[in-house]
N, C-alpha and C positions, 0 to 999 in steps of 0.2 A: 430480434425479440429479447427482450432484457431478461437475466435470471432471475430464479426465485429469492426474496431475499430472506432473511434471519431478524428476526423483531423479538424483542423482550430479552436481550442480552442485559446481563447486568456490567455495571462499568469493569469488576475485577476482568469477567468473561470476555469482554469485548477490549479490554488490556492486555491478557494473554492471545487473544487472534492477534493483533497487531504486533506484538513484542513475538511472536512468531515469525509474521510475515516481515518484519524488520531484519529481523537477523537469517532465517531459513526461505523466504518467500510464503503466498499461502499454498503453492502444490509442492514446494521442493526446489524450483528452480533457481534460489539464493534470492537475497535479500532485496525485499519487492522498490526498495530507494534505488537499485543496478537493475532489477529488469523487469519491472510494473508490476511482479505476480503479488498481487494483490489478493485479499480476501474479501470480491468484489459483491457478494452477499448482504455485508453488513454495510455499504454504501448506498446512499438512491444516484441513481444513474444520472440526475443532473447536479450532483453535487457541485459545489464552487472549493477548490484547491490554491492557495494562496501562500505568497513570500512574500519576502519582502521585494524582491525582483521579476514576479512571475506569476499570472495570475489562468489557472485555464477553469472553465464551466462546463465539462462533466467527467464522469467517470473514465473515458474512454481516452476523451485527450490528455488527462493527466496520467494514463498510460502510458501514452504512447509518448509522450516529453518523458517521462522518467528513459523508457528504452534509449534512447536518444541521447541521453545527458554523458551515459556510461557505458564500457565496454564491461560484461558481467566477465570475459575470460581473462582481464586487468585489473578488475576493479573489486575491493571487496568494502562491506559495512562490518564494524563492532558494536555492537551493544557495551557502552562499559559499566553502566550502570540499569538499574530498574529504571522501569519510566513511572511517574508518580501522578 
C-alpha cells in the first residue's frame, strides 16, 4: 500500500525536504544518496530516477540501488553549497 503523499508544496518547501534528506536523511538515518531514507511523501511511487549511468522506474527501486551503492557506516555526503 503506497503512503500518503504531500501535494501543494512550494518549490522553497520541497527544497528544504530534500536539502534535509540530502545531508540528514528524511527520518534521521544520514543522508538519503548512503541509505535511500528518502522523504518518500513528496514522490509518486512510480517516479522515473535517472543518470547519466543508471536509470530505475519507481520509488522503491531507486531505494533500494541507493542502499546498495554505499556502506552508510563508510560512507558519508556534504552539502557544500545550497542547492539553487
Amino acid at each position: 500500500m503506497a503512503d500518503t503523499k504531500t501535494l501543494g508544496l512550494s518549490l522553497d518547501e520541497l527544497a528544504a525536504r530534500l536539502t534535509k534528506a540530502l545531508t540528514h536523511g528524511a527520518t534521521g538515518q544520514g543522508g538519503y544518496f548512503l541509505t535511500g531514507d528518502l522523504p518518500t511523501d513528496i514522490f509518486r511511487d512510480d517516479c522515473v530516477f535517472g543518470d547519466p549511468t543508471n536509470r530505475v522506474s519507481s520509488l522503491s527501486q531507486y531505494q533500494t540501488a541507493l542502499r546498495i551503492l554505499f556502506d552508510p557506516a563508510r560512507s558519508t555526503v556534504q552539502l557544500v553549497r545550497p542547492l539553487q
